[in-house]
C-alpha positions in Angstrom: 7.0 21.0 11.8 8.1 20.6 15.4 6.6 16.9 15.8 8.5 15.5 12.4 11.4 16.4 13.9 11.2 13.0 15.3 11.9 11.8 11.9 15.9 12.2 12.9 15.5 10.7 16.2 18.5 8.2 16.8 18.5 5.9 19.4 22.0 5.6 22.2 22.7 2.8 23.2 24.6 2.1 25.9 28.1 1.5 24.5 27.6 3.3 21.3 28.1 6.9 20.1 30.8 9.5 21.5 29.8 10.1 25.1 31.9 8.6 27.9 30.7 5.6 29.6 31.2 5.0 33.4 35.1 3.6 33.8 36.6 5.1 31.0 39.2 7.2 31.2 40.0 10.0 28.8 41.3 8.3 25.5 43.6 9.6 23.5 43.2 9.2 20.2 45.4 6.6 19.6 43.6 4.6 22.5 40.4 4.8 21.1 39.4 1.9 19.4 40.7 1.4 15.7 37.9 -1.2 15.2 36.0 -0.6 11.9 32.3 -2.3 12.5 31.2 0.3 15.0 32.2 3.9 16.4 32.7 3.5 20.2 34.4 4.3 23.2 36.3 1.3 24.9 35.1 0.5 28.8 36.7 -1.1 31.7 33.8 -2.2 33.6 31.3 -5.6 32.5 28.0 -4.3 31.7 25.3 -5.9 29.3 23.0 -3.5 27.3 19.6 -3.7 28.5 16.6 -4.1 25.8 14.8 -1.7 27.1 17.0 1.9 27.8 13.8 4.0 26.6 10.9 4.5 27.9 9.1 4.0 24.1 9.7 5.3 21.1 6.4 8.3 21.1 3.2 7.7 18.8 3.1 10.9 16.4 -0.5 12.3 16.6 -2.5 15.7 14.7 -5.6 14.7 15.9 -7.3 13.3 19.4 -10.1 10.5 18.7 -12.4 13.0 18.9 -11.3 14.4 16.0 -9.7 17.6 17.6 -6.5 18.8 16.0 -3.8 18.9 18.8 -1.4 21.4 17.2 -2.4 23.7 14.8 0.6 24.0 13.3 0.8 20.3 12.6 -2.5 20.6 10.6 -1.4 20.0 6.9 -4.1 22.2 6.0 -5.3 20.0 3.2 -7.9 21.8 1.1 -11.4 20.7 1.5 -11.9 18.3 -1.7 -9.0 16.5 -0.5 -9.9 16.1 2.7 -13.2 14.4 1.5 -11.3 12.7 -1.5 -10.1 10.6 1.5 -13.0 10.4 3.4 -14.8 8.9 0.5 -12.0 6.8 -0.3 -12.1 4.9 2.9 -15.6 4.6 3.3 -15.7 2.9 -0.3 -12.9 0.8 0.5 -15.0 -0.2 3.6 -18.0 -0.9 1.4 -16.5 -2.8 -1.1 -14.7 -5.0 1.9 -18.4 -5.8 3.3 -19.6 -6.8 0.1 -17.0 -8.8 -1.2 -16.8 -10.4 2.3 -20.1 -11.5 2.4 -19.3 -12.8 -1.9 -16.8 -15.1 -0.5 -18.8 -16.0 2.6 -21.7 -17.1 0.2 -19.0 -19.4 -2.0 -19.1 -16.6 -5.2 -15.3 -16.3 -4.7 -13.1 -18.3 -2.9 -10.9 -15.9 -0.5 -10.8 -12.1 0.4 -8.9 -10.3 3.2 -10.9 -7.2 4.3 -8.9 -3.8 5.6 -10.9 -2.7 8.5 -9.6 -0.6 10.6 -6.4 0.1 8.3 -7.9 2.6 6.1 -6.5 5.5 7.7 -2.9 4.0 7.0 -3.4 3.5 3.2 -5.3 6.6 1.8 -3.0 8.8 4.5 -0.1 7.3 2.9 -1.3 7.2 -0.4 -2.2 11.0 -0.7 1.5 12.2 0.8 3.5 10.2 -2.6 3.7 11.2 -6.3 1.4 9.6 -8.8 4.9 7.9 -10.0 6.0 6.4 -7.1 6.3 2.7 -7.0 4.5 1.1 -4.5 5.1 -2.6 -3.3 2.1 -3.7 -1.2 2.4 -6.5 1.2 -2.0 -7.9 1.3 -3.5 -5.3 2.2 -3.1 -2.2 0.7 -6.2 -2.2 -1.5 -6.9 1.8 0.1 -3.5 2.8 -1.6 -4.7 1.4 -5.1 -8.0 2.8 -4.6 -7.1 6.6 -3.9 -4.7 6.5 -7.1 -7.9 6.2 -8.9 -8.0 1.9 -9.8 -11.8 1.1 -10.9 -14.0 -1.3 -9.0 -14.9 -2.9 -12.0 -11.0 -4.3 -12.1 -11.1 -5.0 -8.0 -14.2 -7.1 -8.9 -12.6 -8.8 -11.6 -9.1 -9.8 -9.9 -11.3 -11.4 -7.1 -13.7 -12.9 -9.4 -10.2 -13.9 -11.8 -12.3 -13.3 -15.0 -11.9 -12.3 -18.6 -11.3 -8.5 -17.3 -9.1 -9.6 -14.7 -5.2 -8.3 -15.5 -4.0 -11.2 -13.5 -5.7 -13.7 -16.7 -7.1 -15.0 -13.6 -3.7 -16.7 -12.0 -3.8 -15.0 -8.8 -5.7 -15.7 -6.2 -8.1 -12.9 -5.0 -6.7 -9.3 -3.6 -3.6 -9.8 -5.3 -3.8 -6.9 -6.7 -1.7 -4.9 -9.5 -1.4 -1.9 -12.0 2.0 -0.9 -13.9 0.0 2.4 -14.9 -0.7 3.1 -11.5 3.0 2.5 -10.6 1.5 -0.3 -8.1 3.4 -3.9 -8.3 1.0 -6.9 -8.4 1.3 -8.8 -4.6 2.7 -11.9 -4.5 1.9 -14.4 -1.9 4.6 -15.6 0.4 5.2 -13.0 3.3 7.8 -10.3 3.5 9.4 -11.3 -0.2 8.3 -7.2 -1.5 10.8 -5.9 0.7 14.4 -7.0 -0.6 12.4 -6.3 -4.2 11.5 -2.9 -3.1 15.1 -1.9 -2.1 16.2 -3.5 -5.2 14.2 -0.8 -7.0 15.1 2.2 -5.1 18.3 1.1 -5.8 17.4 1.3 -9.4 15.6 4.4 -9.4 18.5 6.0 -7.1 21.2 5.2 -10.0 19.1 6.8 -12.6 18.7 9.8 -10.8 14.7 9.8 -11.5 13.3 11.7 -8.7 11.0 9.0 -7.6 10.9 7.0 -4.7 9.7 3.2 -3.4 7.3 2.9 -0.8 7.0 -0.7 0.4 4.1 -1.5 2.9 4.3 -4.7 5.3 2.8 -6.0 8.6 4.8 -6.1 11.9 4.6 -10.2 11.5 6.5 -9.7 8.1 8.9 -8.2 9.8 10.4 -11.3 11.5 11.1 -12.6 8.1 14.6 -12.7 7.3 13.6 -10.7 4.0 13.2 -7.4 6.4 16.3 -7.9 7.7 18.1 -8.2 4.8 15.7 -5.2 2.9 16.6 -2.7 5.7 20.4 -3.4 5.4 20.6 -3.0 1.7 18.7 0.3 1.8 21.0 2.0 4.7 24.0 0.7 3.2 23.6 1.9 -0.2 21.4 5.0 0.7 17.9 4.3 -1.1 15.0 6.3 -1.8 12.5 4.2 -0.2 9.9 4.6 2.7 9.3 1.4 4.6 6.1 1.5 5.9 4.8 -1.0 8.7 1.6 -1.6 9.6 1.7 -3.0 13.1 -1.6 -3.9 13.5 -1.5 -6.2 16.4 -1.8 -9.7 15.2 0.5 -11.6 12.6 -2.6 -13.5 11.8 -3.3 -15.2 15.2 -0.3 -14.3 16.8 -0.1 -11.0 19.2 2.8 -8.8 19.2 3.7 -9.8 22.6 4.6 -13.1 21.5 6.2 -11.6 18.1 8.7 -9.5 19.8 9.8 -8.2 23.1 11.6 -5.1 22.2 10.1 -1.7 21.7 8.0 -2.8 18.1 9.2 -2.1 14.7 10.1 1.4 14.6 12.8 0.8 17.3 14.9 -1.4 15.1 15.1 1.9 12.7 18.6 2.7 14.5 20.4 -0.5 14.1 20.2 -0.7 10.8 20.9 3.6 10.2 17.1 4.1 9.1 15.4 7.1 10.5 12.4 6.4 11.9 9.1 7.3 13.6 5.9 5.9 14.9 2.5 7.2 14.3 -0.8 7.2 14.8 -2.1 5.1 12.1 -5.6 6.1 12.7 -5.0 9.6 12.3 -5.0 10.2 8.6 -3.4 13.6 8.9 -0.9 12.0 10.9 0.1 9.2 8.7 0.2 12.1 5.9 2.6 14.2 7.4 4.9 11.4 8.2 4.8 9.6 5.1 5.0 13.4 2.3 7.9 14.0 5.0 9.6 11.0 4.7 9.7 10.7 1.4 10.9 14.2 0.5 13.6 13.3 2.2 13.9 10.3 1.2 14.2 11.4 -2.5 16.4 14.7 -1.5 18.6 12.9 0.9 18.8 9.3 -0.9 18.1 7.8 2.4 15.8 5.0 3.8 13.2 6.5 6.1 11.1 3.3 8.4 7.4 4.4 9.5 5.2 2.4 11.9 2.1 3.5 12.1 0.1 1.9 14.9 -3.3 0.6 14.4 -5.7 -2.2 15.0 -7.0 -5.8 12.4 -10.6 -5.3 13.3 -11.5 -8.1 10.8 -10.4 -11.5 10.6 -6.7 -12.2 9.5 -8.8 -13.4 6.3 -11.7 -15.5 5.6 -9.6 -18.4 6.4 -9.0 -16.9 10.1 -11.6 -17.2 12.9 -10.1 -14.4 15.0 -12.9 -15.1 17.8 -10.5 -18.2 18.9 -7.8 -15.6 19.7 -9.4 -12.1 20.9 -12.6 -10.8 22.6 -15.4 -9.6 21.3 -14.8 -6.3 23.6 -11.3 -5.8 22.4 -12.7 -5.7 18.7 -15.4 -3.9 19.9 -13.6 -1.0 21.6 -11.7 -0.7 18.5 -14.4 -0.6 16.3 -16.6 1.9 18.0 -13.8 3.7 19.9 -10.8 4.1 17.9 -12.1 3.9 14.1 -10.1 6.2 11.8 -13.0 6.4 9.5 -15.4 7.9 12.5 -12.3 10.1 13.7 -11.9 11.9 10.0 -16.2 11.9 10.2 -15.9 14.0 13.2 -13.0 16.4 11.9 -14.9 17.3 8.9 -18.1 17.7 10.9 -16.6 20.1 13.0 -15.3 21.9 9.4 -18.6 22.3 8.8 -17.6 19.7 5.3 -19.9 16.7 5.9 -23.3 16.3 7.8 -25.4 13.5 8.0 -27.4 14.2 5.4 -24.1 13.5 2.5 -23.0 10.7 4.6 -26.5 9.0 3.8 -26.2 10.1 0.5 -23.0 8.7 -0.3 -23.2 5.9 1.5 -26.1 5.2 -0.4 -24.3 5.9 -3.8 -21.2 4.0 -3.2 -23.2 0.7 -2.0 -24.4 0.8 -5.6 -21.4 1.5 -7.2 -19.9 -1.7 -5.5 -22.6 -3.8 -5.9 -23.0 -2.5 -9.9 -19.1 -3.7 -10.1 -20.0 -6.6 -8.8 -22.7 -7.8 -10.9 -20.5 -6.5 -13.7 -18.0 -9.1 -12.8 -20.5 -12.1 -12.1 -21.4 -11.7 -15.8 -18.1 -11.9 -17.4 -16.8 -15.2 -18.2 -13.5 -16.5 -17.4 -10.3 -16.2 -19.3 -10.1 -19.0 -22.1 -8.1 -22.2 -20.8 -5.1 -21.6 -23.3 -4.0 -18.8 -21.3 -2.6 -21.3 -18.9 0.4 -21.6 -21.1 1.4 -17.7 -21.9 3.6 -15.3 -20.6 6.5 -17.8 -19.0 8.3 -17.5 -21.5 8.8 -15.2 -24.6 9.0 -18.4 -27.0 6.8 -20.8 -26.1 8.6 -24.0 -25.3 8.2 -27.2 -27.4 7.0 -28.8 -24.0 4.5 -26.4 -23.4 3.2 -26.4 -26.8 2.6 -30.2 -26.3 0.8 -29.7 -23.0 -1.7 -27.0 -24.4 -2.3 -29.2 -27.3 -2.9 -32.4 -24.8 -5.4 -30.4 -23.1 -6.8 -29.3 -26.6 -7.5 -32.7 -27.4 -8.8 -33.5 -24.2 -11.2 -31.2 -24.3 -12.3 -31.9 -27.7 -12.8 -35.3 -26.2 -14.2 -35.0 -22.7 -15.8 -31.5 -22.6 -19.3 -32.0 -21.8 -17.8 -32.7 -18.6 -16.4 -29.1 -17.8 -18.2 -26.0 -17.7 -16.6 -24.5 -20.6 -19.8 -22.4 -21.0 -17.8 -19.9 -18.5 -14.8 -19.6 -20.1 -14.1 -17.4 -22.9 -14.0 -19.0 -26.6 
């Protein structure tokens, strides 16, 4: 497709590449420069590259926020149940959000980060990449899990950390994982997945499996040292693996202007040798097409491919953020109403004749109570029995640890009218 061809855009810089610069003369070749960090001409005139020597890397679009496909022939034609299959995936991601929002708000858990707004970026994503592709999720990539078919009744339980709960209830909430679903379980401190994703293309490129890594972050995460050192590892030993930034506008309370001042994420692609591209991230056909490009290539090619797809945190940073200190209602509001990827896929299949108001009531309807059965499901269950705090460290336990589970043994044998051991599983 004409638009992907963006994929092997390369930035020239000033200084870089084979064209002549002003005051050089024709080199021969044994004038040109012998050194071996960079492939340039030499120049006889003092000039500083400027940070800005394009105009802006373009935002990759299929559809207008009307819902209008620009180009037909950047359609991907997806058939109809698919279509819908992410439809209904983001408006149950959106559904469970609200309600488990409101859980934490009322004090039945104790922390959840919502994904509005972001929906288009994960199930657009999600639906371009093999079942066996290993995904490394940054927070909030919940959507991605969700479209590869992970039950409420386990999102329910990893927030609620109870006896169903994978996690043995050790994680705090939304950190989220499934080795059957080829999804690795998120980890808390920022930007860490990326060096680890690299790690494992690096893995999967050596045994020639056919597979690649997609590893999702923030535009915030990438001013962590671990992005720096991710994207160099996976140019310089050729990786399968899509890097796939969410630049949502806020590292929590932070705006990108005070985050950066070059041309966002995608422009740093070049420096490192990773082909890159910016899209729409709340055009789901959009973020398709880029990302089912990028990583056929990416496993054809055994190169690193860097996506930013462009959208907007309508939520707060988490329900430890009050984003109202930090951005106007109207901004949120234009977003929201305006710009909503979940209203701009709405409109496209309405104009498909695929969806009227009629199913949307329906199935708005449905999945409410397919949430809220989930979560009564996981308000029952009890929590995981107190001697799991001492498994899976190590494959022995230690003698020390075997000492400290028996302390707390006794102790509880002693003292336990004062817990509420009723909750935990015997």
């Amino acid at each position: 497709m004409a638009a992907l061809r963006a994929l092997r855009w390369r930035r020239r810089l000033p200084g870089l590449g084979p064209r002549r610069l002003r005051g050089t003369a024709a080199e021969s070749p044994e004038e040109r420069p012998q050194f071996p960090g960079a492939s340039a001409a030499f120049a006889e005139r003092l000039e500083f590259i400027q940070p800005q020597v394009l105009a802006g890397i373009p935002v990759y679009r299929v559809m207008d926020r009307q819902g209008h496909v620009l180009r037909p022939s950047e359609d991907p034609q997806l058939p109809k149940e698919q279509v819908l299959k992410l439809y209904r995936t983001m408006t149950l991601l959106n559904t469970m959000d609200r309600i488990l929002y409101e859980s934490q708000r009322q004090g039945r858990i104790s922390f959840y980060m919502t994904n509005y707004g972001e929906e288009g970026t994960h199930v657009g994503s999600a639906a371009a990449l093999d079942a066996a592709d290993l995904v490394f999720g940054q927070y909030r990539e919940a959507g991605v899990l969700l479209y590869r078919g992970y039950p409420l009744e386990l999102f329910m339980a990893q927030c609620y950390g109870n006896a169903r709960d994978p996690g043995k209830g050790r994680q705090m909430p939304v950190h989220y994982g499934c080795p059957e679903r080829h999804f690795v379980t998120i980890s808390s401190p920022l930007a860490t997945q990326i060096p680890q994703a690299v790690g494992a293309a690096y893995a999967i490129k050596r045994a020639d499996a056919s597979r690649a890594v997609v590893c999702y972050f923030g535009e915030g995460a990438a001013s962590e040292g671990d992005a720096h050192a991710g994207f160099n590892f996976a140019a310089t030993l050729e990786c399968p693996i899509v890097f796939f930034c969410r630049n949502n506008g806020y590292a929590i309370s932070t705006p990108t202007a005070e985050q950066y001042r070059g041309d966002g994420i995608a422009a740093r692609g070049p420096g490192y040798g990773l082909l890159s591209i910016r899209v729409d991230g709340n055009d789901v056909f959009a973020v398709y097409n880029a990302t089912r490009e990028a990583r056929r290539r990416a496993v054809a090619e055994n190169q690193p491919f860097l996506i930013e797809a462009m959208t907007y945190r309508i939520g707060h940073h988490s329900t430890s953020d009050d984003s109202s200190a930090y951005r106007s209602v109207d901004e949120v509001n234009y977003w929201d109403k305006q710009d909503h990827p979940i209203s701009r896929l709405r409109l496209y299949l309405e104009r498909r004749s695929w969806w009227d108001e009629r199913q949307e009531r329906d199935w708005r309807k449905s999945s409410r109570k397919m949430v809220l059965e989930a979560f009564e499901q996981a308000e029952r269950e009890p929590k995981p029995p107190p001697r799991l705090l001492f498994s899976d460290v190590y494959r022995e336990m230690p003698p020390r640890l075997r000492r400290q589970r028996e302390e707390l043994e006794r102790h509880l044998e002693s003292y336990g009218e004062h817990y509420p051991l009723q909750q935990f599983q015997k």
